[in-house]
C-alpha positions in Angstrom: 118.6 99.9 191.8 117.2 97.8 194.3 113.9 99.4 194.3 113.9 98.6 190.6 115.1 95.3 191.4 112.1 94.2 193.9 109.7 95.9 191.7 110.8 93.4 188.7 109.4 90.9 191.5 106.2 91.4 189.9 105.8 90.1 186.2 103.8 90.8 183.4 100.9 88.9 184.7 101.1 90.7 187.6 100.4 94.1 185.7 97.7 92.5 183.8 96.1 91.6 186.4 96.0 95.1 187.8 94.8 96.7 184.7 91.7 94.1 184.9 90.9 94.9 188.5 91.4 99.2 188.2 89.6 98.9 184.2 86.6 96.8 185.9 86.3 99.0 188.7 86.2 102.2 186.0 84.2 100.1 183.7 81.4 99.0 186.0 80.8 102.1 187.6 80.4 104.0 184.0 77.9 100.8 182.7 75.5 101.1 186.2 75.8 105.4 186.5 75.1 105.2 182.8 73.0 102.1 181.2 71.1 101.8 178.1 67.8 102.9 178.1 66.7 99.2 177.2 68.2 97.7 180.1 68.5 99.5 183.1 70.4 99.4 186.2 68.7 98.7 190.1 70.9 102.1 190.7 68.6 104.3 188.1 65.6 102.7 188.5 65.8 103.1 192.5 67.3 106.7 191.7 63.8 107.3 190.2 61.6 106.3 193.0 63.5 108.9 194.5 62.5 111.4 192.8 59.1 109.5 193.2 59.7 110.2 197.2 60.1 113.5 197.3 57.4 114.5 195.2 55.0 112.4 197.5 56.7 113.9 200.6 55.4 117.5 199.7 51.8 116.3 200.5 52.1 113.7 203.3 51.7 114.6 206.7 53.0 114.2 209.0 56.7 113.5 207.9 57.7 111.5 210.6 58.0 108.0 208.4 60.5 110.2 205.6 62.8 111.5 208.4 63.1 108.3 209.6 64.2 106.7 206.3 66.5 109.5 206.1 68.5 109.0 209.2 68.5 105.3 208.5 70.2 106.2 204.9 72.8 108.2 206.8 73.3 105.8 209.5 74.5 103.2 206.8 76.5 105.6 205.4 78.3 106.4 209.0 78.4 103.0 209.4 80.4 101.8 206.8 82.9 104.8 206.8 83.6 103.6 210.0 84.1 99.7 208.7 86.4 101.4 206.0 88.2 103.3 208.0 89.1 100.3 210.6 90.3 98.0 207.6 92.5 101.3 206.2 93.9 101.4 209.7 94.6 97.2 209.4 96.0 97.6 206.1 98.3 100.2 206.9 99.5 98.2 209.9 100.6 95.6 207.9 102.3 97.8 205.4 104.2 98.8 208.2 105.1 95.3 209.4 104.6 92.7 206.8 105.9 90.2 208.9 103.0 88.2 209.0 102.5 87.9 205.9 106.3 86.8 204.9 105.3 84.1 207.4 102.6 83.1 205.6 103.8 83.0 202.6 107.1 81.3 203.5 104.4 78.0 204.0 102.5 78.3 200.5 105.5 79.8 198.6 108.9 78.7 197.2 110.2 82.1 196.2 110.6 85.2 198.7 108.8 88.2 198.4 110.7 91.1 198.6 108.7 93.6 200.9 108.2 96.3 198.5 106.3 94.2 196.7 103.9 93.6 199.5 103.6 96.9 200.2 102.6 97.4 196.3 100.1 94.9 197.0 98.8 96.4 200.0 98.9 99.9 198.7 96.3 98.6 196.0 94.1 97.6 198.6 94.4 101.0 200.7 93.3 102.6 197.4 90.4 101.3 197.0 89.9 101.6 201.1 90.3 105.1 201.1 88.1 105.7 198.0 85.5 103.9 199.9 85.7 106.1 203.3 86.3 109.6 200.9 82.8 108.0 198.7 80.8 107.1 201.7 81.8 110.6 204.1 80.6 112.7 201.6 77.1 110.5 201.2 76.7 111.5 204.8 77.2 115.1 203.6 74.6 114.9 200.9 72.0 113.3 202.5 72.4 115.8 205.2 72.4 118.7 202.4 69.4 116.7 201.8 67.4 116.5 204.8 68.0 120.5 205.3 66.6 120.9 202.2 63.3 118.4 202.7 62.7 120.8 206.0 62.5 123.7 203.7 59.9 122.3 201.6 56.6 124.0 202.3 53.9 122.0 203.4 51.3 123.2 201.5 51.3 122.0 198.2 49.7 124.9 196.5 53.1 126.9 197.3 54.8 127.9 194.4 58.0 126.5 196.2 57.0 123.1 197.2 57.6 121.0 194.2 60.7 122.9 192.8 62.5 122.6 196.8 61.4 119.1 196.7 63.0 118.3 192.9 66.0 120.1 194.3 66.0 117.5 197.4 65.1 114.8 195.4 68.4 115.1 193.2 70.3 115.6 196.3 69.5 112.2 197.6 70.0 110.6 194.2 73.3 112.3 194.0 74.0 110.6 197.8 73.1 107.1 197.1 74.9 107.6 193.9 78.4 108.0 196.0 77.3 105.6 198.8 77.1 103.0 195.7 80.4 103.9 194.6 81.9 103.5 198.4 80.5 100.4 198.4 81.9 99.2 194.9 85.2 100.1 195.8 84.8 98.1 198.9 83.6 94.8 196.8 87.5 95.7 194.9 89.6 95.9 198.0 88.4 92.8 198.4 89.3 91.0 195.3 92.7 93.2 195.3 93.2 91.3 198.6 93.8 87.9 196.1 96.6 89.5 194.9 98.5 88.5 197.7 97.7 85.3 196.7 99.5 85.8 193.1 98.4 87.5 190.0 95.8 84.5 189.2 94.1 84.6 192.4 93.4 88.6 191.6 92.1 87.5 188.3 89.9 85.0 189.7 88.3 87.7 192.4 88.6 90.3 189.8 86.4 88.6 187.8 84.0 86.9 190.2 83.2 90.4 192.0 82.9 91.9 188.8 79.9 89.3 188.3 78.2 90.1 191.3 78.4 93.9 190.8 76.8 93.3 187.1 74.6 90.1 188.4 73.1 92.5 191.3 72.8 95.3 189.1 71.2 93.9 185.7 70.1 91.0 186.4 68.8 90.5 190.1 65.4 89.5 191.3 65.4 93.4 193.0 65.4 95.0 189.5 62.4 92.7 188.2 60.6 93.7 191.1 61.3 97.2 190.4 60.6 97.3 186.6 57.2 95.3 187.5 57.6 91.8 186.0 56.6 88.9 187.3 58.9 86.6 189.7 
């Protein structure tokens, strides 16, 4: 009874709200993975110049320049499942103690919040936290799966092996920045779900403004006219 009774804490709005944020998160990530042929995401035009890479790579030598882009790649992708992890580690403290945030609220808000319903609140932003790190480790993974393959790839072009080992790597490191764009979407959520302590409106509001710049970078950024060649 008195879990149900805190949980009531949160009202309708509250669980509108929350369906915006997790629908938009689902939503977006289907529209970029999977755009119309007409209109294009950054994410599947850059995915082809990746392909474009590795079929270059068979012939260039030496390949000092493509390791080198390789091990940057996987240093982003250490380097924010270690910035994920840290925040995970923050957010569970405060689930823990929420303390500090009663005292925060006590200045801004008439009503108490029960803690449960902080720790709802919080829980929404560990989920996206821990989607992030789970995306972003396995991006490592790949584009280590990756590299092992690239060193594989004969370098004689006229190998009957070269080209099919390199496709093979080339989908590999699509399939890696695919999940390292994932980590970061889910990291551009846990921050809007952070508004939610806020109030139900406030999540709304950064719901729908990082939903913007996820489309806005995606479909309609200066990087993708660049890419599809058009003039600035």
């Amino acid at each position: 009874m008195i879990f149900t009774s805190h949980l009531a804490a949160l009202g309708v709005i509250d669980l509108v709200a929350l369906g915006l944020i997790v629908g938009l998160w689902i939503l977006l990530g289907w529209l970029i993975e999977h755009p119309s042929a007409r209109r294009p995401s950054v994410t599947v035009l850059v995915a082809q110049r990746r392909r474009d890479w590795m079929k270059v790579f068979v012939t260039r030598d030496p390949r000092i320049f493509d390791s080198q882009i390789l091990a940057s790649l996987r240093q982003g992708t250490s380097f924010f499942a270690s910035t994920s992890l840290l925040a995970i580690g923050g957010v569970l403290a405060l689930i823990g103690n929420t303390d500090p945030l009663r005292g925060v609220a006590a200045e801004v808000m008439l009503a108490e919040t029960p803690t449960l319903v902080w720790q709802v609140k919080l829980g929404l932003v560990t989920l996206f936290l821990v989607t992030a790190f789970l995306k972003f480790v396995w991006s490592n993974r790949v584009f280590g799966y990756c590299s092992v393959l690239m060193a594989a790839v004969p370098q004689d072009p006229n190998d009957p092996t070269a080209y099919p080992l390199a496709a093979q790597a080339g989908e590999l490191n699509v399939r890696a920045a695919m999940n390292f764009n994932r980590g970061l979407r889910a990291m551009y959520f846990a921050l809007g779900a952070l508004a939610w302590l806020i109030g139900a409106w406030a999540m709304i509001l950064a719901t729908v403004i990082v939903g913007w710049t996820i489309w806005s970078r995606e479909f309609a950024s200066i990087p993708r006219r660049i890419l599809l060649g058009e003039k600035l």
